[in-house]
Kinemage of the C-alpha trace (Angstrom):
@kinemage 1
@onewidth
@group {chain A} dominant
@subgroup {mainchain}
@vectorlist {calphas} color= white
{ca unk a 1} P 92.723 79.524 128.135
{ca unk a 2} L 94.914 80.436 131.442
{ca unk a 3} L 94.548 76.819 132.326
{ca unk a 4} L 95.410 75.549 128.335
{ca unk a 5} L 98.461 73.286 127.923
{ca unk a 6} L 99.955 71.981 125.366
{ca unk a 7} L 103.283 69.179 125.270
{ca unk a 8} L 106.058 69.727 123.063
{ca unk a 9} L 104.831 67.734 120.021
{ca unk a 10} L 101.932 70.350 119.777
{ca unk a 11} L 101.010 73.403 117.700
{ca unk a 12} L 98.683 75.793 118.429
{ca unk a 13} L 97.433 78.196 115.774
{ca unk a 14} L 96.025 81.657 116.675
{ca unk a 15} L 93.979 83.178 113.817
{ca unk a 16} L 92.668 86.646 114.226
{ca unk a 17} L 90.094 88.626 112.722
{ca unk a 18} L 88.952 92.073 112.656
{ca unk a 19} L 88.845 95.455 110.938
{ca unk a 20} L 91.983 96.385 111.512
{ca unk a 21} L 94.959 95.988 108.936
{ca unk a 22} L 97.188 92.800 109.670
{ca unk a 23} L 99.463 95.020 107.389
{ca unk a 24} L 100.025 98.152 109.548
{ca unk a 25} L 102.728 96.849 112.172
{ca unk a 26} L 101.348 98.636 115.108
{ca unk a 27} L 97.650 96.985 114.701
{ca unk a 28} L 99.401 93.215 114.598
{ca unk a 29} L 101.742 94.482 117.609
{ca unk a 30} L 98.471 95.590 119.518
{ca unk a 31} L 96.792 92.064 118.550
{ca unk a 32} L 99.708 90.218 119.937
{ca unk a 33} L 99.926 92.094 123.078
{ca unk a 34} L 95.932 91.382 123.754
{ca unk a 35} L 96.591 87.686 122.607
{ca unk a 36} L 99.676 87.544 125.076
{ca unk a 37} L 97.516 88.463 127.781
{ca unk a 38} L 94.675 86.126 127.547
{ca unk a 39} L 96.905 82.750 126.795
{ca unk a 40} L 99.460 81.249 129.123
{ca unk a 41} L 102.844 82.825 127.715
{ca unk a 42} L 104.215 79.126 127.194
{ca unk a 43} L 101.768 78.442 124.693
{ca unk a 44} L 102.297 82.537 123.162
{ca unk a 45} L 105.547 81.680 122.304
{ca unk a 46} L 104.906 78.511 120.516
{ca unk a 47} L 101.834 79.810 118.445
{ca unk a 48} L 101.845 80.433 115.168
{ca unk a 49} L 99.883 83.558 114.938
{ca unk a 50} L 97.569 84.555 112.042
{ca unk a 51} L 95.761 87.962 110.902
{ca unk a 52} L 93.110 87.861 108.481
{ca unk a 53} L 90.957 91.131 108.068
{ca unk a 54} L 87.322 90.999 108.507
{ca unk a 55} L 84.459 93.045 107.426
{ca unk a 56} L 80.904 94.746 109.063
{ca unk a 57} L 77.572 95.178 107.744
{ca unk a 58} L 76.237 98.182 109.915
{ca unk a 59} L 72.868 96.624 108.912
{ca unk a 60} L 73.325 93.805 111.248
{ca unk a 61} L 75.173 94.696 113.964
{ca unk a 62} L 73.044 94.385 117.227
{ca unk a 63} L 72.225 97.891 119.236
{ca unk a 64} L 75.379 97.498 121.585
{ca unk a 65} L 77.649 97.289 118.634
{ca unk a 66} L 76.159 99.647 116.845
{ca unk a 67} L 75.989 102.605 119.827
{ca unk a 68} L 80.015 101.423 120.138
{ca unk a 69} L 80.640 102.508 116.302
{ca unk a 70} L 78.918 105.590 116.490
{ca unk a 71} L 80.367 106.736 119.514
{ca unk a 72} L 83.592 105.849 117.834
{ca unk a 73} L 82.698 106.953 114.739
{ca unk a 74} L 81.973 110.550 116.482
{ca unk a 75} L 85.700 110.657 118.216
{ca unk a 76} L 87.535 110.030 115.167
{ca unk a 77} L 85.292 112.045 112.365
{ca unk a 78} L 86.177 114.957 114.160
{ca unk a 79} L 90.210 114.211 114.929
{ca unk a 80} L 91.893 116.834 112.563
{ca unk a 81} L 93.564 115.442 109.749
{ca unk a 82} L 97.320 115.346 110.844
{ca unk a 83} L 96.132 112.830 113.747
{ca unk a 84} L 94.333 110.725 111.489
{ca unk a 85} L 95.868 107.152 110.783
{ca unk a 86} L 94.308 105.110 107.817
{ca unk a 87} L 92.222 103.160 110.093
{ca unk a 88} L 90.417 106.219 111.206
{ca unk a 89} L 90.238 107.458 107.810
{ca unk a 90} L 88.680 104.081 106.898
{ca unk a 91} L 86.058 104.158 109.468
{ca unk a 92} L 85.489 107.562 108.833
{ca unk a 93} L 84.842 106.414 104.486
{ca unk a 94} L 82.743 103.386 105.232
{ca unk a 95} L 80.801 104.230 108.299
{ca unk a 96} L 76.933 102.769 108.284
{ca unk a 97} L 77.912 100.652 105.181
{ca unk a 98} L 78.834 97.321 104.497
{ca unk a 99} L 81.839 96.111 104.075
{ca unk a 100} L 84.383 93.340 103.214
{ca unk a 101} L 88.001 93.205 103.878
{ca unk a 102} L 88.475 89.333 103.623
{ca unk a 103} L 91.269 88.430 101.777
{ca unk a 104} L 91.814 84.589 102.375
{ca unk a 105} L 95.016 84.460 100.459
{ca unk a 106} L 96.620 86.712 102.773
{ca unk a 107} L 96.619 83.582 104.939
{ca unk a 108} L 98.638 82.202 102.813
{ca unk a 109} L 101.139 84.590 102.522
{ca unk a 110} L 101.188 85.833 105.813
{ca unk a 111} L 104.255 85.693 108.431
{ca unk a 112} L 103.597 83.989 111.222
{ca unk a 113} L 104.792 84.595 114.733
């Protein structure tokens, strides 16, 4: 992507997803910043940026991925309750099941960047 161009008649369209909620302002800041640092920041600032929230099936994750949830998993199950945000509260409710977030309407309706 660091060698990516694009000329001014272009647009490029970033669409994200993952488990974490495009509606909670600090997980689409965090996406942008890791998005911002992979693309050349020319082309950043002429996306039109995207979230659309995923879902996991524990079931079919492969060994790597599923050592990384459990270890996460184990930080966050044990956070006390004031430092829990909804994400960890939602990993902590739907840990080792499966799981669906997709809401392709939201794509829709979504402001872009």
């Amino acid at each position: 992507m660091k060698q990516f161009s694009i000329n001014s008649a272009q647009t490029f369209i970033i669409v994200t997803v993952g488990l974490a909620d495009p509606n909670i302002q600090t997980n689409t800041d965090s996406i942008k910043r890791a998005i911002a640092n992979q693309i050349p920041i020319e082309i950043y600032r002429k996306a039109k940026i995207f979230h659309l929230r995923g879902g996991v099936d524990y079931q079919k994750l492969h060994y790597k991925h599923k050592v990384m949830m459990k270890l996460l998993y184990n930080k966050v199950k044990n956070l006390p309750p004031e430092q829990q945000n909804a994400e960890t509260k939602a990993l902590i409710d739907t840990y080792n099941q499966k799981v669906d977030f997709v809401d392709l309407d939201s794509l829709y309706n979504s402001n872009t960047s």
